[in-house]
N, C-alpha and C positions, 0 to 999 in steps of 0.2 A: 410607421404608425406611432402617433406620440398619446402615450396614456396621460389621462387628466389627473396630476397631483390632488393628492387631499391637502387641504392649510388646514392650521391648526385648528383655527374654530371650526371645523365640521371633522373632526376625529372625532371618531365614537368611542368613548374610552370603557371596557366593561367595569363596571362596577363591582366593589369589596363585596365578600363575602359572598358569589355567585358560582354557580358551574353552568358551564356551557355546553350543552349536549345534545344528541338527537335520540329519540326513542322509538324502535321500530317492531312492530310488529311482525311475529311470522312463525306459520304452522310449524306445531310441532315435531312434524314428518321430516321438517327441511333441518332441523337442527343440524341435526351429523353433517351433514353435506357445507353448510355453511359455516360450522368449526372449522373444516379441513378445506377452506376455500383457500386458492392459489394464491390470492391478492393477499391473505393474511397472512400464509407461509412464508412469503416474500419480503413483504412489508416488517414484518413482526419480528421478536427478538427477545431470546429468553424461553422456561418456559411458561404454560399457561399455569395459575391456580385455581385454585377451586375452594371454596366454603363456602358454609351454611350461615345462613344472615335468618335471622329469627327477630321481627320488629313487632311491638305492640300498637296500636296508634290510639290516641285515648284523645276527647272530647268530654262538653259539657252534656245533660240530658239533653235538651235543649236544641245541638250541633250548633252552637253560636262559634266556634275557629270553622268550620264548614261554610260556614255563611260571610266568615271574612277571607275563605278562601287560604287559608291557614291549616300547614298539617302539622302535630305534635305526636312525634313517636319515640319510644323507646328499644335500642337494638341492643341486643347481645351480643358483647364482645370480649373475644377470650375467657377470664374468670369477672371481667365488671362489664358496663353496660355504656350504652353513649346515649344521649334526649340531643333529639334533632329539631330543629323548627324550619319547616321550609315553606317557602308561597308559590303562589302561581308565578306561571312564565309570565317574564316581565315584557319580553318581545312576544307580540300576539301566536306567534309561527311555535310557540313553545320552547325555545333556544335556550332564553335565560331564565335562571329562578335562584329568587335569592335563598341562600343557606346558612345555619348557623348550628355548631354542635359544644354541647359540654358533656365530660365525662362525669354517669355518678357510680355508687357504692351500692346502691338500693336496684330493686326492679321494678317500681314507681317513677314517674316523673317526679321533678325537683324544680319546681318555677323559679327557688331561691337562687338557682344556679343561673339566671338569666340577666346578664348587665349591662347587656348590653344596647343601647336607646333604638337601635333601628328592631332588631326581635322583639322589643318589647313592645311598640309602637303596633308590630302587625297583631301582634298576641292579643292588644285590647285590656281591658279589666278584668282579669283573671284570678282564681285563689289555686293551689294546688289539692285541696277540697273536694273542690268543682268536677275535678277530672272521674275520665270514669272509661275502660277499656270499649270499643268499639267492633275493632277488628282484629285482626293477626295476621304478618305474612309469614311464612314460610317459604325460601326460595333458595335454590342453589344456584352461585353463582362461581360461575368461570371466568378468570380474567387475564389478558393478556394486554399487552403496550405494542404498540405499533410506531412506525415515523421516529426513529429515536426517542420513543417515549412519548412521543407529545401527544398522542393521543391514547384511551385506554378503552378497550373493547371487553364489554360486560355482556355474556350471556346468562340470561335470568331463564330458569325454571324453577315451578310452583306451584304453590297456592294461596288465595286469600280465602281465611276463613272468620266467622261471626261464632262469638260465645256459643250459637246454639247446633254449632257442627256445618252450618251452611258452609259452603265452598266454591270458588271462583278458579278453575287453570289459569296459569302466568305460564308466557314464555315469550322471550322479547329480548332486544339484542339494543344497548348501550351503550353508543360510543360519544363518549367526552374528552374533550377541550383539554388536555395540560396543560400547556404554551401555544402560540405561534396564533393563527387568526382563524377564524369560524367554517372559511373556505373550505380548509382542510377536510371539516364532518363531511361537508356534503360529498367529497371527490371521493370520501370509503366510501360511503353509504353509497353514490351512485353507481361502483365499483361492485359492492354486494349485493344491490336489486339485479346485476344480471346474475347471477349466480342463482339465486332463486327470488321469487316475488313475497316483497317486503312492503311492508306500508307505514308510512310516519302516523305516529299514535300522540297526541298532545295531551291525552290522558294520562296522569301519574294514577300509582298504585294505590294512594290514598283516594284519589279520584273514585278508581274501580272501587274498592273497599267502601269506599259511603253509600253509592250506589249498591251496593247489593247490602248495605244494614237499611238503608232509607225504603229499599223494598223498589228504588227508581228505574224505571225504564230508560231506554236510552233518549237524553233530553235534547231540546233543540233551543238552539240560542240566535236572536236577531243580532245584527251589528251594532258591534261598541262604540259610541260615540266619540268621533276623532275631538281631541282639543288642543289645539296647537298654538304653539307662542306665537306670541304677536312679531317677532322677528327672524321668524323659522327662515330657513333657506330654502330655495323650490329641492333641493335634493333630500333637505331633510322630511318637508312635507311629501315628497315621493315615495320616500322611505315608510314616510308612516302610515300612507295611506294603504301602501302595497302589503305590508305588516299587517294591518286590521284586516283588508281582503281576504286575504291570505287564512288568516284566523278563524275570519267567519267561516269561512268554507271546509278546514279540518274540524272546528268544533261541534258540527252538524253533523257532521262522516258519521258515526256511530249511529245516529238516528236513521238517517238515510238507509244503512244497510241494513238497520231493524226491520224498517219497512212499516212499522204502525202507526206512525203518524204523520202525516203529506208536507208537515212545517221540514220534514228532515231534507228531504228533496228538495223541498223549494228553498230554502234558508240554503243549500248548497247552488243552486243555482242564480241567487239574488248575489252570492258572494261573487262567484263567476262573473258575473254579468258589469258588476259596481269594479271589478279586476279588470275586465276588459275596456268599461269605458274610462279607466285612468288611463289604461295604456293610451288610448286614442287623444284622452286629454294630453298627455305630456310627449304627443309620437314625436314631434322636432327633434328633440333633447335624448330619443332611443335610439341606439345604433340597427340600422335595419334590417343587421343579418337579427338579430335579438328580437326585432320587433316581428319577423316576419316565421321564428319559429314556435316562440311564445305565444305569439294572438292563433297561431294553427292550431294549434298543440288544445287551448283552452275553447276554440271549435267546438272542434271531435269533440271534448269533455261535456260543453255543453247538447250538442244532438245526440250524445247518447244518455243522457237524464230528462231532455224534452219528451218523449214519449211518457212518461212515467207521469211527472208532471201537469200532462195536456188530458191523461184519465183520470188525476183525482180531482182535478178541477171541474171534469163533467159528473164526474159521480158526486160528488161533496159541494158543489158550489152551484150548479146547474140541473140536474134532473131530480134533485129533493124537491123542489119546490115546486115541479111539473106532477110529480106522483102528490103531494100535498094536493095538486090543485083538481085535481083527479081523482082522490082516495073514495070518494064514495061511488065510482061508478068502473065496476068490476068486471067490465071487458078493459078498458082501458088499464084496470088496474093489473091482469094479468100482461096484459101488453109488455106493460111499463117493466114487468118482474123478469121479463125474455129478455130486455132490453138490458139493464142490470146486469143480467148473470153473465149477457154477453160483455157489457164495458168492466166487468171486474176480469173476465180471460184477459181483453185486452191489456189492464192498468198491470196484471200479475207478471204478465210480459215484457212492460217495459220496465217495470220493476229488476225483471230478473236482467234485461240489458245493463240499468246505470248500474246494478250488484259487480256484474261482469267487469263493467270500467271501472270502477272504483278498486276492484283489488286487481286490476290489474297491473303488471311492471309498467308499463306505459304510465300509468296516472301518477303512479309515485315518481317516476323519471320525473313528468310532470312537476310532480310537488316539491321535490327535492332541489331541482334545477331554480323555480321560481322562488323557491328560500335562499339559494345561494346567489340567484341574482340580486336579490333584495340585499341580501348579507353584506357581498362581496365589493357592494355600490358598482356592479358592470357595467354599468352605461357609461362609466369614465375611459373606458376603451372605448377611444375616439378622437379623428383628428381636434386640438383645441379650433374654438372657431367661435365668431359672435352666440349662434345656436345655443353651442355645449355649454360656454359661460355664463350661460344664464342659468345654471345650475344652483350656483352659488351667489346670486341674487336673492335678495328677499324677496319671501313669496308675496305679499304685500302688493309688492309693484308688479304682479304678474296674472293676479288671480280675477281680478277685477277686467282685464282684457281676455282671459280664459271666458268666465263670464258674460260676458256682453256676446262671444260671439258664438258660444249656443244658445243665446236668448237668442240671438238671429236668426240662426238655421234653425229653430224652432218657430219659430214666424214666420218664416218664410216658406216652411213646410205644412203651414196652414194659412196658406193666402188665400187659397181659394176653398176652404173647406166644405160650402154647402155644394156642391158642385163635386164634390172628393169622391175619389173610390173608395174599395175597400183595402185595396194596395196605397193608397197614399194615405188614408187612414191609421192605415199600419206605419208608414213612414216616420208620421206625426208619431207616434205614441214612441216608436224610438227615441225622436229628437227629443220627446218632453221626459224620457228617462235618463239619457245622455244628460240632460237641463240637471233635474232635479239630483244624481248623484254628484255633480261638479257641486253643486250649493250648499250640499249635506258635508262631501270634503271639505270645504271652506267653510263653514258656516260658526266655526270657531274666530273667525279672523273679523267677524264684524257682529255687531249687534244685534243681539238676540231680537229685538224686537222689531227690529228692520227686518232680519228675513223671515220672521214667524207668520206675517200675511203672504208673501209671496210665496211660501212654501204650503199655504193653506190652500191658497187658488190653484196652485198648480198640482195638487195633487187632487183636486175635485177633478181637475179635466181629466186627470189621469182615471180615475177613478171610473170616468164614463168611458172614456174610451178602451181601457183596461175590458169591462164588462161587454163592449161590442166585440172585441177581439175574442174574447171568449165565446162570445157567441159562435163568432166564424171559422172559428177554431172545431166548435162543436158539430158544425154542416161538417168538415172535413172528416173527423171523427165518424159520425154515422154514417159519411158513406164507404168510409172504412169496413164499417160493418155488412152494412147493405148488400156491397159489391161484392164477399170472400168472408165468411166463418170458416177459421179453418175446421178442419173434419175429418181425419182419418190422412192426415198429410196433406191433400186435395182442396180449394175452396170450394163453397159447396152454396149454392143459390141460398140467401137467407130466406129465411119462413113470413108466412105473409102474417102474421103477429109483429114480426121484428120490425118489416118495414112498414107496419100502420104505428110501432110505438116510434122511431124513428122520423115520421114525418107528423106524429104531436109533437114531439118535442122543437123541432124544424121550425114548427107553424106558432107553438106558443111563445117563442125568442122573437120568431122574425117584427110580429105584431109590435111585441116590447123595443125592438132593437128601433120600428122608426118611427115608434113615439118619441125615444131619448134622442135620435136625428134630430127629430124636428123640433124637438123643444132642451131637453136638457142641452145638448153639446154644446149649437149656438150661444147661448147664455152662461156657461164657463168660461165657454172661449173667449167671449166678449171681456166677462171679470177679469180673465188671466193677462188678456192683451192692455188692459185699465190700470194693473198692476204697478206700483212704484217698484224702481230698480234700484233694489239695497247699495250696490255696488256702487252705485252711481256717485252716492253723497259722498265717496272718499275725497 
């Protein structure tokens, strides 16, 4: 087997003043058991430490470094103190973050102390005036080196607390980078999710800490807008597409397992989905045993958060506007409220399913493995070959025939649309999501205002067909219900309330569903196929 060399111009070099780390969550019940893990006893050398890290974190009234994503804190150390400044991970997966420390004399910050143009630059216009204490942690940490050193294993226990005694648990498990390459994290970390079930956290402490002063729920974030040089290499824009993926779908995780807001859920499964169809975009150039446990593996991830998903869209997107349409007429309205109480059993259920995947060892395998394949650039284990050389091509000359040919299988998968079923229907709305994530990954590489129509058209159709799926989605749903309430362990014939609100709701989509047949779809579609091909002018 001949592994594929890195040349110089595509060496990822880490950048000054970073630490390279992974941060993992995990119950506090498992602590002991995973101090005294065999891999560590093994691996490790020396013995462990242990101190008290006592940091302040201070901001404007305002949180203007919060909003540049900027933490400013002050730690206690020995008889003086250290002012830290650090940012977010610079790789979307949470890996890298840049750092920077000076020592002072005082227990105040000290801006004076700061000279340096890259901290200063994150910091903004700042006075040391301005500042003003936020939070506090309190944490004990245990620390041990592993790999001759080269990597260092931090257990964190604690608290974050707010001036006014509010308090936050900490406990969480830190292994960084000394020397050698990034690979290394991932092979502990994947080493200590068997030992007990761990989950990578891309949240820092200053994170949690603002959150709980800001009063924040756990929030949910859409995807960050890829921008990529105009000379990028296809492994580099692999790299970075797989990185923001990757991102989007940890940085939703907190909301997700909240449970209170439907964006959390879904924001994880739009990440999945834009993850798998790169895979598919770039399957040539994946070595197949990789492609073939990766795309399984993010499956399973995705059917077990679809159930969740498919009941807040009926409740939140679909039967608000059937009880609106109905509010004044008080059999259907109790109808409507049996109907309800039955699709929240339902959504509470699949709720408690993607809870279950998500913490479980499985998902992090999952996550850990697909950070180290991104990391470790894997896909260069592979015979070299025309294929794999195309790696290291500019994406340029690659992305524009990426392009054209899911504009095809998107056309082609609506040639005969009025004539379509509800299966090939479905077909289409794949191909024209496959379409429209490949466009959004490149869409840095050409001109905004070339793709800003195409991306208009092609998300109207999406848009209609989007809502029929929901529809058909929703017949499946109800008879879900219809067929099995559960009952006492047993299904149990639903109440003839459940199936009269079940078949309004049935009867008031279908109506809708082929109005937008016969007149909305044809007329997107038509726009969409009329369409100038941005890609085309290169």
């Amino acid at each position: 087997m001949m592994v594929i060399a890195r040349n110089k111009e595509d060496m990822d070099a880490t950048p000054p003043n970073t630490e390279i780390e992974l941060k993992l969550a995990v119950d506090p019940e498992h602590l002991t058991r995973l101090r005294s893990a065999a891999v560590l006893k093994e691996r490790g050398r020396g013995r462990a430490a242990t101190r008290v890290l006592e940091s302040v974190y201070y901001d404007t009234a305002d949180f203007r470094l919060k909003r540049r994503a900027v933490a400013l804190r002050v730690r206690k150390q020995g008889n003086g103190f250290i002012q830290t400044v650090k940012t977010a991970g610079q790789a979307t997966n949470g890996v890298v973050r840049g750092e920077w420390e000076w020592p002072l004399t005082g227990t105040g910050p000290d801006l004076s102390k700061i000279v340096e143009p890259d901290a200063i630059h994150e910091l903004g216009p700042l006075s040391t005036s301005e500042l003003r204490p936020v939070f506090e942690s309190r944490i004990t940490r245990t620390i041990r080196r592993v790999d001759d050193d080269s990597i260092e294993v931090a257990f964190d226990t604690g608290e974050l607390r707010l001036p006014d005694g509010t308090a936050e648990p900490v406990a969480e498990l830190e292994l960084e980078l000394k020397r050698g390459q990034p690979d290394a994290l991932f092979d502990l970390a994947l080493a200590l999710n068997q030992v007990v079930p761990l989950r990578l956290d891309v949240r820092s402490k200053a994170d949690r800490g603002y959150a709980l002063a800001m009063g924040e729920a756990a929030s949910w974030s859409k995807a960050p807008k890829l921008d990529l040089a105009a000379d990028a290499s296809v492994e580099r824009v692999m790299t970075a597409i797989a990185r923001n993926c990757l991102g989007h779908m940890l940085v939703n995780e907190a909301c997700a397992l909240k449970g209170e807001h439907p964006e959390g859920i879904h924001q994880m499964r739009v990440a999945l989905r834009r993850l798998r169809s790169a895979f598919t975009l770039f399957r040539t150039m994946i070595p197949e045993d990789q492609y073939a446990w990766l795309g399984g593996e993010m499956r399973w991830l995705a059917s077990q958060m679809g159930p969740a998903r498919d009941w807040d869209v009926f409740k939140t997107d679909l039967l608000v506007p059937v009880r609106h349409a109905f509010a004044e007429d008080p059999l259907f309205h109790a109808d409507l409220d049996e109907l309800e109480r039955a699709a929240e059993r339902k959504r509470l259920e699949g709720y408690d399913t993607a809870r279950a995947a998500i913490r479980s060892a499985r998902y992090t395998t999952l996550v850990l493995k697909l950070g180290q394949w991104v990391e470790a650039r894997a896909w260069r284990a592979q015979p070299l070959s025309e294929i794999s050389a195309m790696l290291f091509q500019p994406m340029t000359d690659l992305a524009g025939r990426l392009l054209k040919r899911r504009h095809k299988q998107a056309r082609r998968a609506g040639a005969s649309l009025a004539e379509a079923s509800t299966e090939q229907r479905h077909e289409l709305r794949i191909r024209l999501k496959k379409l429209r994530y490949a466009v959004e990954f490149f869409r840095s590489l050409y001109h905004d205002k070339d793709t800003r129509q195409y991306i208009q058209q092609l998300a109207a159709l999406q848009d209609v067909l989007g809502h029929l799926n929901d529809v058909a989605t929703a017949r499946r749903l109800l008879l879900e219900v219809i067929d099995g309430v559960p009952g006492g362990g047993e299904p149990v014939k639903a109440s003839t309330a459940l199936t009269r609100a079940a078949g309004l709701v049935i009867g008031w989509y279908g109506h809708n569903a082929d109005w937008m047949l016969s007149r909305d779809l044809p007329g997107h579609w038509a726009a969409f196929c009329d369409t100038k091909l941005f890609w085309a002018k290169r």
